[in-house]
NUFI-825817 format. One line per 4 residues: number of its first residue (from 0); their letters; for each residue x, y, z of N, C-alpha, C. Coordinates in steps of 0.2 Angstrom, whole numbers, always signed. Example, Ala and Ser with C-alpha at 12.3 -4.5 7.8 and 13.67 -1.06 7.14 Angstrom:
0	AS	+66 -28 +39 +62 -22 +39 +66 -16 +39 ~ +64 -11 +35 +68 -5 +36 +64 +0 +39 .
# end
This chain:
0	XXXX	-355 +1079 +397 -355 +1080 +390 -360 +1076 +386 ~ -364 +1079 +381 -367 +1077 +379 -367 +1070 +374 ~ -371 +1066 +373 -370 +1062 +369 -370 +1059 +361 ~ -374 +1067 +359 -372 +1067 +353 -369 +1070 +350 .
4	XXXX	-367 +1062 +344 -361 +1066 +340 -360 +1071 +338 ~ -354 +1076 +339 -351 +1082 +334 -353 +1084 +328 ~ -350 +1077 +324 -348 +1076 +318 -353 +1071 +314 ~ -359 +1074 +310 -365 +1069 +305 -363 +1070 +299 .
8	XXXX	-362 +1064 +296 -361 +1062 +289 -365 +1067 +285 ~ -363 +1069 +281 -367 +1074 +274 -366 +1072 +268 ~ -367 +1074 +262 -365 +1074 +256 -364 +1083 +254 ~ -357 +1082 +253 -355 +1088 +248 -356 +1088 +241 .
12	XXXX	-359 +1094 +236 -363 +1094 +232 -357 +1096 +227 ~ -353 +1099 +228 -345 +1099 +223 -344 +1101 +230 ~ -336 +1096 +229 -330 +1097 +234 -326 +1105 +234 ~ -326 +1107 +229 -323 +1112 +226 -325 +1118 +229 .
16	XXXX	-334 +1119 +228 -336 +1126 +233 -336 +1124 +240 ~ -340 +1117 +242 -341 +1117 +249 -334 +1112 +251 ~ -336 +1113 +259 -330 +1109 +262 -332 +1099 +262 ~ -327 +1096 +262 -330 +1089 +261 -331 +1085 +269 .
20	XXXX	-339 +1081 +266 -340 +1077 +269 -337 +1079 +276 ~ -338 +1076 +283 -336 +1075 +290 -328 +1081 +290 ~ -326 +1085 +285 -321 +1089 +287 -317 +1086 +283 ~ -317 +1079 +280 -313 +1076 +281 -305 +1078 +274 .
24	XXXX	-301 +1077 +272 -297 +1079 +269 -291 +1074 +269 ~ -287 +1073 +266 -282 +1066 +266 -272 +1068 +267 ~ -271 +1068 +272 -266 +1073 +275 -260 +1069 +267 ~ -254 +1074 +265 -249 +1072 +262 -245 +1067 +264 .
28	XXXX	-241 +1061 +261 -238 +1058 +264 -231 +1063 +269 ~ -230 +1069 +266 -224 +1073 +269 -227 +1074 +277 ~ -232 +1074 +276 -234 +1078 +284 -230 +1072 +289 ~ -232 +1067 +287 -229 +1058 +292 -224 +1057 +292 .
32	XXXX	-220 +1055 +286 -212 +1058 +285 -207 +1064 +290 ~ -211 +1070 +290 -207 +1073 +291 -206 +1073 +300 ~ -214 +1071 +301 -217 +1072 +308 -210 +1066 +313 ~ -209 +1061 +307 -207 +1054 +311 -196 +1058 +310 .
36	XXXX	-195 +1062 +306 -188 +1063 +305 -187 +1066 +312 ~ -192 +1070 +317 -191 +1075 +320 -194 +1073 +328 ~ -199 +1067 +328 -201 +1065 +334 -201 +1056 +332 ~ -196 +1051 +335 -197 +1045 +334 -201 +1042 +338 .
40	XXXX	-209 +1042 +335 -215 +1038 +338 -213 +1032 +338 ~ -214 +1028 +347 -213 +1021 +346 -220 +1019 +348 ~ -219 +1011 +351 -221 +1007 +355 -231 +1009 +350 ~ -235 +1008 +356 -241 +1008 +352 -246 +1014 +352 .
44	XXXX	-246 +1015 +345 -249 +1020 +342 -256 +1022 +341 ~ -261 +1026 +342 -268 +1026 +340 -269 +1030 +334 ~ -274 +1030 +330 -275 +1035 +324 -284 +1036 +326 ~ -284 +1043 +330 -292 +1040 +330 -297 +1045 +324 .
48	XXXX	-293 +1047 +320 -296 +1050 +313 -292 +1047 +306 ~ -295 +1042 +305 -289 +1037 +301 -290 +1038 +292 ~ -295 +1043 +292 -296 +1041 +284 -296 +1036 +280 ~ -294 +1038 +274 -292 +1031 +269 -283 +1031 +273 .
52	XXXX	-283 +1031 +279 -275 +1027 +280 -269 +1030 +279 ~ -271 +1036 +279 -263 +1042 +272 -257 +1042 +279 ~ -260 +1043 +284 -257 +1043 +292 -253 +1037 +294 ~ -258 +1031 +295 -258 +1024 +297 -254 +1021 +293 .
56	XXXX	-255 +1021 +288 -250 +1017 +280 -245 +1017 +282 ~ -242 +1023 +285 -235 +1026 +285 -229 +1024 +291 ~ -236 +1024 +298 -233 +1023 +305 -233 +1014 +304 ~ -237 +1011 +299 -237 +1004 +301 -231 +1001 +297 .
60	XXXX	-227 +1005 +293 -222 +1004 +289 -215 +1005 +294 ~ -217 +1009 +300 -211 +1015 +302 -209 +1008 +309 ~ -202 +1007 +307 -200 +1002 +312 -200 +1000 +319 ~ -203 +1008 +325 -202 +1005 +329 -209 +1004 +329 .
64	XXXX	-215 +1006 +327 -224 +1004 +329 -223 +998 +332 ~ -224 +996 +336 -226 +989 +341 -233 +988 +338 ~ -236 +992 +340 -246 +988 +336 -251 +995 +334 ~ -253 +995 +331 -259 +1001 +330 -265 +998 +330 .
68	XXXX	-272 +1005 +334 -276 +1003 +331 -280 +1009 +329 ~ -287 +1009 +326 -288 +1017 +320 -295 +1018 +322 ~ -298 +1022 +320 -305 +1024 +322 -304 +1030 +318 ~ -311 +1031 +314 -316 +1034 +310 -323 +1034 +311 .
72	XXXX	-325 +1039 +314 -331 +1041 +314 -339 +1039 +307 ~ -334 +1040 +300 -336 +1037 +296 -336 +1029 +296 ~ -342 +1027 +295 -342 +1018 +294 -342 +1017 +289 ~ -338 +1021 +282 -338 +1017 +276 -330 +1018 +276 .
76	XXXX	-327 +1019 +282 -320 +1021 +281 -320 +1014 +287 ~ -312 +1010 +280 -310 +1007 +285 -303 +1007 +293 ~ -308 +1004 +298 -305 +1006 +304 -309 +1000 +310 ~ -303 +999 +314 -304 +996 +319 -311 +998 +324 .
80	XXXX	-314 +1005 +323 -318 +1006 +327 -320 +1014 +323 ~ -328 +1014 +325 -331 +1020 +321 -336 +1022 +327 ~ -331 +1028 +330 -335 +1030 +336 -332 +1036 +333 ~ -336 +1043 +339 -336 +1050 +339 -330 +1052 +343 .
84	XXXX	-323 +1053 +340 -319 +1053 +343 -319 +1060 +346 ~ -323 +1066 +346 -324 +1071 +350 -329 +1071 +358 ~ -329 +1065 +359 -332 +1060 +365 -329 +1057 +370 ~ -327 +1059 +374 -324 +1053 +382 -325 +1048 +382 .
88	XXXX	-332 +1048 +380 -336 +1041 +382 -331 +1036 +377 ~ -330 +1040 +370 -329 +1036 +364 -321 +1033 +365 ~ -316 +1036 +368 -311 +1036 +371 -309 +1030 +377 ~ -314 +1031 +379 -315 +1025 +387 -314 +1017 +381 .
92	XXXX	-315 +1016 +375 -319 +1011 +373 -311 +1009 +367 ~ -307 +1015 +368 -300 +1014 +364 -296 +1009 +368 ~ -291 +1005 +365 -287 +1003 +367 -281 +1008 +371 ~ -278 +1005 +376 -273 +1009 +377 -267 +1011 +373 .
96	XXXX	-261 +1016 +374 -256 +1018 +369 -253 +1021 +372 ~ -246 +1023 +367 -240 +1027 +369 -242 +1034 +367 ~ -243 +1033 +359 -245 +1039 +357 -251 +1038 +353 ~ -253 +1046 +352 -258 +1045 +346 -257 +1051 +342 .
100	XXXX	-257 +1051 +333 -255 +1053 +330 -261 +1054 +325 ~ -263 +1057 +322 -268 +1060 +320 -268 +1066 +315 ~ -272 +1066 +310 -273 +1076 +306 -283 +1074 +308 ~ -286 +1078 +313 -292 +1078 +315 -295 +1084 +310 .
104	XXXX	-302 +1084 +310 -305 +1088 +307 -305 +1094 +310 ~ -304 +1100 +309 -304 +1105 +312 -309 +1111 +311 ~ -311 +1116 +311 -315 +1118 +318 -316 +1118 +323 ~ -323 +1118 +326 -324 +1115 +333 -324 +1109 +332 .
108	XXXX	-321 +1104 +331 -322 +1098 +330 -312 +1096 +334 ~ -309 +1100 +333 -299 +1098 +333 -299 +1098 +340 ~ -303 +1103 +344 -300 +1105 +350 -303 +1100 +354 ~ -308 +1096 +355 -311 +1093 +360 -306 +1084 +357 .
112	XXXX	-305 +1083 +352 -301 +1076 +349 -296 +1078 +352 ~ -289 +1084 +353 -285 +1083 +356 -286 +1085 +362 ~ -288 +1088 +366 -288 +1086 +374 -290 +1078 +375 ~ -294 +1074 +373 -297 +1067 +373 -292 +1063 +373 .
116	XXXX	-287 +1064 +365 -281 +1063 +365 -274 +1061 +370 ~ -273 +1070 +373 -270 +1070 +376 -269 +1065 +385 ~ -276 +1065 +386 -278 +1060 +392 -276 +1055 +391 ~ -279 +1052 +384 -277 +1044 +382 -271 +1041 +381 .
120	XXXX	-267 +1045 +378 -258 +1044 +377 -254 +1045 +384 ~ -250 +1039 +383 -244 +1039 +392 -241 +1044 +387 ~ -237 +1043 +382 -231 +1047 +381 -234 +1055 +378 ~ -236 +1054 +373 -240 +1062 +370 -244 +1060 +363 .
124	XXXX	-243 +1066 +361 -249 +1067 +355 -245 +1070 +351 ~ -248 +1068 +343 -243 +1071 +337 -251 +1075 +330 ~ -252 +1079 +330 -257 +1079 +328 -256 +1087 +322 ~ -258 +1087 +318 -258 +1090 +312 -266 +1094 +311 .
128	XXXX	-264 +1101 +314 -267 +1106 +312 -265 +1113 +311 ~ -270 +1116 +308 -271 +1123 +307 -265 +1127 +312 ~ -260 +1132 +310 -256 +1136 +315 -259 +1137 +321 ~ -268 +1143 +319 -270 +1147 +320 -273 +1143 +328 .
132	XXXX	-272 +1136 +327 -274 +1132 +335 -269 +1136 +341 ~ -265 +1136 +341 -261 +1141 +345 -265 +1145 +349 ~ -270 +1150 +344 -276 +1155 +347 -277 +1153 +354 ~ -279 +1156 +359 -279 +1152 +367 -290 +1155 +365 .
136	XXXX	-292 +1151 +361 -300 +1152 +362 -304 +1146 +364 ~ -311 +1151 +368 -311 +1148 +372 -313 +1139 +373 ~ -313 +1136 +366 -314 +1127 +369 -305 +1125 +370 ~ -301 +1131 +370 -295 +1127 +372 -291 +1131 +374 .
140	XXXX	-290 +1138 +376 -287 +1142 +379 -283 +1138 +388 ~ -287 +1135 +391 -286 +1132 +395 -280 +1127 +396 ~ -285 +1123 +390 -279 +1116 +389 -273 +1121 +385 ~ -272 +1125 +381 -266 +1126 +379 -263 +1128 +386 .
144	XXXX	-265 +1133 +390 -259 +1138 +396 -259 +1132 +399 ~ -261 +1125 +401 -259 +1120 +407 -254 +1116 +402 ~ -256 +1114 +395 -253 +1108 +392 -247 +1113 +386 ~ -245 +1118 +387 -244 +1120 +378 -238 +1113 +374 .
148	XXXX	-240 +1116 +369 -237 +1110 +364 -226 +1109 +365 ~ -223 +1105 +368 -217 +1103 +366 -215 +1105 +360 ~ -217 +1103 +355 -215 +1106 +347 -222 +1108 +343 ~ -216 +1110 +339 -221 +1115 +333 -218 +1113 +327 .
152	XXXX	-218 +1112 +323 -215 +1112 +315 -220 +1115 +311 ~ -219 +1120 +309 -221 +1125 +302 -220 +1123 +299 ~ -226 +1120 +293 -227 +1118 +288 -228 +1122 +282 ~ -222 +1121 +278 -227 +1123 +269 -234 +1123 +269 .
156	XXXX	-238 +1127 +264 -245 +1127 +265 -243 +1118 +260 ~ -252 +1116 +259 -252 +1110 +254 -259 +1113 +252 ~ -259 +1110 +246 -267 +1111 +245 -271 +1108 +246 ~ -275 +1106 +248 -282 +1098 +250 -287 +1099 +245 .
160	XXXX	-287 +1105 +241 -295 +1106 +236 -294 +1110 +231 ~ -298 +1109 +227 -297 +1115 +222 -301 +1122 +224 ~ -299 +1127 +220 -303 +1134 +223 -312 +1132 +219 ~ -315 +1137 +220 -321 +1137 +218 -325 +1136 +211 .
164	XXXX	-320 +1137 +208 -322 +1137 +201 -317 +1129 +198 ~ -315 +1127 +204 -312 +1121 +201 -305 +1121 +197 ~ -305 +1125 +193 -299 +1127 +191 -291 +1126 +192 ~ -290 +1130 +199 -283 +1127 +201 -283 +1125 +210 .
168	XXXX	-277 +1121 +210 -277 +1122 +218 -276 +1126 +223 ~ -280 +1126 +229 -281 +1133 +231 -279 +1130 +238 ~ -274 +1133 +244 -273 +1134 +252 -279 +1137 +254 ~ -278 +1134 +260 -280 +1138 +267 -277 +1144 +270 .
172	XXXX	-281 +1147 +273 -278 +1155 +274 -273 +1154 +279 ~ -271 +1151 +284 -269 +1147 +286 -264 +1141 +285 ~ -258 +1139 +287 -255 +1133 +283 -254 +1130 +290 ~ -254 +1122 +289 -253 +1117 +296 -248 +1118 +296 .
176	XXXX	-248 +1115 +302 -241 +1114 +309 -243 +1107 +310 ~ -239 +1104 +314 -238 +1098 +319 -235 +1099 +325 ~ -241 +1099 +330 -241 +1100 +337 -239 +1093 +339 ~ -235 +1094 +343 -233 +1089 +348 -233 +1090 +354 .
180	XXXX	-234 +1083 +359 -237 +1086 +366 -232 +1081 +367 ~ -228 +1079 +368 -223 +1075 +371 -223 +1076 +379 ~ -226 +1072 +382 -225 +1071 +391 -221 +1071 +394 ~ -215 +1070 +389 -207 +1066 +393 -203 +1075 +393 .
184	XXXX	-205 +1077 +389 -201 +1085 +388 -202 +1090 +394 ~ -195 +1093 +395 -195 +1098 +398 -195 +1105 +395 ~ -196 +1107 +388 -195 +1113 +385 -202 +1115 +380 ~ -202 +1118 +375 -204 +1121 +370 -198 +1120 +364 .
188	XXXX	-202 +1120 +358 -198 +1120 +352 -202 +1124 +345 ~ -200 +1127 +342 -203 +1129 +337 -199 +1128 +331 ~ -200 +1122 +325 -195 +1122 +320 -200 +1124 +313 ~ -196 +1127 +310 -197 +1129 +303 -196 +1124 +297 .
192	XXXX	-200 +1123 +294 -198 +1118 +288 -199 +1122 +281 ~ -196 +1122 +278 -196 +1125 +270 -196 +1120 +267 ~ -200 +1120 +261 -203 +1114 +256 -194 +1108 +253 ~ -191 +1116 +252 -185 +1113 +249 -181 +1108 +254 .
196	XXXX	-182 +1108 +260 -179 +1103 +265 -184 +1098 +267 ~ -189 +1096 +264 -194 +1093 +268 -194 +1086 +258 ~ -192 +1079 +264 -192 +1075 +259 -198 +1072 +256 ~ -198 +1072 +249 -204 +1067 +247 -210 +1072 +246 .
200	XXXX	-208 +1082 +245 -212 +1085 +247 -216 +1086 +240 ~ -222 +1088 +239 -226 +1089 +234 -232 +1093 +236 ~ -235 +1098 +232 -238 +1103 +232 -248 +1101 +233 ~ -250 +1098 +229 -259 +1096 +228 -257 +1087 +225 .
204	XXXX	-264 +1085 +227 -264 +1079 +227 -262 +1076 +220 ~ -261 +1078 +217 -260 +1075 +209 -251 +1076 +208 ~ -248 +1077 +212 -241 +1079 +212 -239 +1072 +216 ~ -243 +1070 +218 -241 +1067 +225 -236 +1060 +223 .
208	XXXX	-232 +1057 +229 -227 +1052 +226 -230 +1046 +228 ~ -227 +1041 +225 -233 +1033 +227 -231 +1031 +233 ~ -236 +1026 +235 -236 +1024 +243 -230 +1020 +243 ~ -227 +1017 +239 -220 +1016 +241 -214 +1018 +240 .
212	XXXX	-214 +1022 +238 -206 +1031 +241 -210 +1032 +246 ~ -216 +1032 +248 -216 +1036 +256 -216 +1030 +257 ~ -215 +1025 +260 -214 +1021 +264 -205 +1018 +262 ~ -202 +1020 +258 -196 +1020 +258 -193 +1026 +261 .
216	XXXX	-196 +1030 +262 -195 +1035 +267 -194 +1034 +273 ~ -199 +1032 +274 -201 +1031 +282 -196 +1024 +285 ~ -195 +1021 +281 -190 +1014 +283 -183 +1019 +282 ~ -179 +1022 +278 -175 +1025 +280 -172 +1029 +286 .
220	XXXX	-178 +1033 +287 -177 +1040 +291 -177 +1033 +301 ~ -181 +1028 +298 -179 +1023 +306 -172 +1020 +306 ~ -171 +1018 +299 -163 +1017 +299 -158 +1023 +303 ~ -160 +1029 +301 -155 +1034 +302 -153 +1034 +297 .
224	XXXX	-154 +1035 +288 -151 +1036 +284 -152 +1041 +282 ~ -159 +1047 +282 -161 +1053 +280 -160 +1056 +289 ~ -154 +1060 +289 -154 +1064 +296 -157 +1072 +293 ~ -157 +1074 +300 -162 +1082 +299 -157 +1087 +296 .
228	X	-159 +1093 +291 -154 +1096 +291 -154 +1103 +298 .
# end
């Protein structure tokens, strides 16, 4: 595999027409929330797409985490390590883990982070993308038919960006899911989530609730106080 990186820093000229920066985009806190109601992530975690934290802030709140650590490709983003997480090489240099839980950049940039992924985790991977990864094409047609995902939860769309003219929030044609690869499973799942059952849930960034309701979130749902409906 070759050595250079994937993913090179740019500058986006308005966020609005073009896509931002590295892919990068900053997952809702409902994505973490919901992911932690329906799979209880323990012991030690990785985030090797960490952004400004939207992921990390949540798992390090969530009572069972034993230890994290976060890696960003970007080096004005803070993280424990700033390597090309679409690289083996960069992988060999992570610390060990139970899981690792991530929203990666997507394109051809998703498929190679989660096989990387799935090697490095003993238990599995929690990873927030596009439905349309399911696709069996070909940078992962293979690893889906050997590894396919334990769970699925279909996600409400969110919006990440305005549409072109700025004006209002605009989805992907596509809405995310959360693939999970749980190693201990012996089945497939596919759950459905409706905006209306999903706690803490909110539409475009400006709707969004403060970091401490989701983190009073997430301290609940480890108590057992919010169960599934």
């Amino acid at each position: 595999m070759t050595a250079t990186p994937l993913l090179k820093p740019q500058t986006a000229i308005l966020e609005t027409v073009t896509r931002h920066p590295l892919n990068f985009y900053e997952s809702p806190s409902w994505f973490t929330t919901e992911l932690l109601r329906h799979v209880p992530l323990s012991g030690v975690i990785g985030e090797p797409c960490v952004g400004h934290g939207a992921i990390a802030s949540l798992l390090q709140a969530w009572l069972h985490t034993k230890q994290m650590w976060t890696n960003d490709i970007d080096p004005h983003k803070s993280a424990d390590y700033h390597l090309d997480a679409t690289l083996s090489e960069s992988w060999a240099k992570f610390p060990d883990c139970d899981w690792i839980c991530t929203n990666p950049p997507y394109s051809e940039f998703a498929a190679p982070i989660i096989k990387n992924a799935y090697q490095k985790a003993r238990i599995g991977v929690a990873a927030f993308l596009l439905t349309s990864f399911l696709e069996p094409c070909d940078d992962r047609a293979d690893f889906l038919q050997q590894h396919p995902p334990s769970l699925v939860l279909i996600l409400p769309r969110f919006c990440f960006r305005k549409d072109k003219r700025g004006t209002r929030w605009a989805t992907d044609n596509v809405t995310i899911s959360c693939f999970v690869w749980d190693k201990r499973a012996t089945g497939q799942q596919i759950i459905i989530r409706p905006k209306s059952e999903i706690i803490g849930f909110y539409k475009n960034p400006e709707q969004a609730i403060s970091q401490e309701r989701a983190e009073e979130i997430v301290r609940a749902i480890a108590k057992g106080e919010l169960c599934n409906n």
